[in-house]
C-alpha positions in Angstrom: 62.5 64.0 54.3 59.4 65.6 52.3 58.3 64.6 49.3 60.2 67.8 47.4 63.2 66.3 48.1 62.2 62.7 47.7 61.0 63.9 44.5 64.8 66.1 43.6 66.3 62.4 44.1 63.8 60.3 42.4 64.7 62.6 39.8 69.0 63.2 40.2 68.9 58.7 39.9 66.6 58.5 36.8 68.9 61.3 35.3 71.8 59.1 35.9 69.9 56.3 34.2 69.4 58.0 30.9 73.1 59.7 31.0 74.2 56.2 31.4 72.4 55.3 27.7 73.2 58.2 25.6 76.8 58.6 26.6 76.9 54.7 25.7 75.8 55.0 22.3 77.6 58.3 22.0 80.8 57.0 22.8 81.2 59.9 25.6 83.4 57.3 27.4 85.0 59.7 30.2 81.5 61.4 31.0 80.1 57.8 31.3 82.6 56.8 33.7 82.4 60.3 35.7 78.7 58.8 36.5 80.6 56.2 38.8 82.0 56.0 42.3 85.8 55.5 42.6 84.7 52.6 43.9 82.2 51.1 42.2 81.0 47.9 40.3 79.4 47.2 37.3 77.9 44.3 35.4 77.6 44.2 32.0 74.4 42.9 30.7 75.8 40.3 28.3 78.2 39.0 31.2 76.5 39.4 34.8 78.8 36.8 36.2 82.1 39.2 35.9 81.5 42.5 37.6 84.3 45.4 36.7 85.4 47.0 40.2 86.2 50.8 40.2 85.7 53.9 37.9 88.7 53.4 36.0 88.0 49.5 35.5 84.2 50.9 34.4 85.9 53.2 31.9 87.9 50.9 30.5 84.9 48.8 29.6 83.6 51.5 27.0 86.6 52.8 25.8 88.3 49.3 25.0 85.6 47.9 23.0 85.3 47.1 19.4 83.4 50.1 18.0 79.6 49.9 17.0 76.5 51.5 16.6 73.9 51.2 19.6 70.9 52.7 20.8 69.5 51.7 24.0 66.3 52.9 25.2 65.7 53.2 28.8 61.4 52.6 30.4 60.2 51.8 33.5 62.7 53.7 35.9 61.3 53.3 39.1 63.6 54.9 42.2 63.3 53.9 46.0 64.6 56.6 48.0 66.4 54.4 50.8 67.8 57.8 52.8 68.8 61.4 52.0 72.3 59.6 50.5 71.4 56.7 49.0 68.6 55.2 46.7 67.6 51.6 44.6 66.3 51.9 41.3 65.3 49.4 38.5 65.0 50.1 35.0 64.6 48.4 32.0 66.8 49.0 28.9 66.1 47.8 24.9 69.3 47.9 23.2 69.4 47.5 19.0 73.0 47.5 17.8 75.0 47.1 14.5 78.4 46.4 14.1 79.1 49.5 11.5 79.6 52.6 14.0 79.1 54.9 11.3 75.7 57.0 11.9 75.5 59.4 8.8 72.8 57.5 7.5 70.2 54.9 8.7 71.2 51.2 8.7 69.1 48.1 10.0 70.1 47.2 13.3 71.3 43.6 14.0 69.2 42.3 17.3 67.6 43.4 19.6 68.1 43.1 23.2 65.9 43.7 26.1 67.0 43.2 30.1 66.9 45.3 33.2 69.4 47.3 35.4 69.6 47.3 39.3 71.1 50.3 40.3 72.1 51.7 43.4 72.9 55.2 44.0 75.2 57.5 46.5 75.0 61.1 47.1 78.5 62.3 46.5 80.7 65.6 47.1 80.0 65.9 43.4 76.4 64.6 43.1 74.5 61.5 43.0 76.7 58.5 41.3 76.2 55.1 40.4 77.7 53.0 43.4 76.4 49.7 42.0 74.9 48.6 38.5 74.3 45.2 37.6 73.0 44.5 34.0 70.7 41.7 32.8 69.5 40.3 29.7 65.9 38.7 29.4 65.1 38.1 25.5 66.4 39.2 22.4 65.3 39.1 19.0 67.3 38.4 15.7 71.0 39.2 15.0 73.4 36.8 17.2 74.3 37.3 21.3 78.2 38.3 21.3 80.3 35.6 23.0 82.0 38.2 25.5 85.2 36.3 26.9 85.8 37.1 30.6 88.2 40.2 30.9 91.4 39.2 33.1 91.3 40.6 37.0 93.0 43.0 36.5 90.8 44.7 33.8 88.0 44.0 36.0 89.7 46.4 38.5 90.2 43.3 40.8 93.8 43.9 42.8 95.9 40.6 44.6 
């Protein structure tokens, strides 16, 4: 592989990354969950111990939740190119939220959070997708940490 194409990678992931962020605080639920793999899994930041299995489950995520405002800014993306079809990245990701979704004017955000993502990516018929993304959280300051109760198996996309 030269570096072009290492670089055209590097590059399709870290997209991914930020898409990730602004369809999350834009509520652009179904283009969030497009990023995905049909058969992916995803941890939440505030609840690494219960990983959502599939697209749909991911989906579901996002378009269930209570509606608020959020902003999360996304530094220190850093891609490994494992092969032409797959690569590991790490980011890390600042989130301020508010519970009022309404953004017609400024409001002061509640806390703020600040954790990590480790990601890894396929090379799809339809692009690169998240295959994996497992959410952390490190420190926050002010406002409270939501209490997220577990989601049943079956909204976690886990089939018995």
């Amino acid at each position: 592989m030269d570096d072009i194409q290492r670089l055209l990678i590097e590059r399709a992931c870290e997209r991914l990354v930020l898409q990730f962020a602004q369809y999350n605080d834009y509520k652009e639920n179904d283009a969030l969950g497009a990023l995905f793999t049909e058969d992916c899994e995803f941890a939440r930041p505030l609840d690494p111990t219960h990983p959502y299995y599939g697209r749909e489950a991911v989906a579901g995520i996002f378009s269930n939740r209570k509606p608020i405002m959020t902003q999360h800014v996304m530094t220190n993306i850093l891609i490994e190119v494992v092969s032409e079809d797959e690569a590991r990245g790490r980011s890390y990701v600042t989130m301020i939220s508010n519970p009022d979704p309404d953004r017609s004017t400024p409001r002061e955000g509640g806390g703020i959070f600040f954790g990590a993502f480790d990601d890894v990516f396929v090379r799809t018929a339809d692009g690169w997708k998240f295959k994996s993304r497992h959410g952390s959280v490190a420190l926050h300051q002010g406002g409270h940490v939501p209490q997220i109760p577990p989601a049943s198996d079956e909204e976690r996309g886990i089939k018995k």
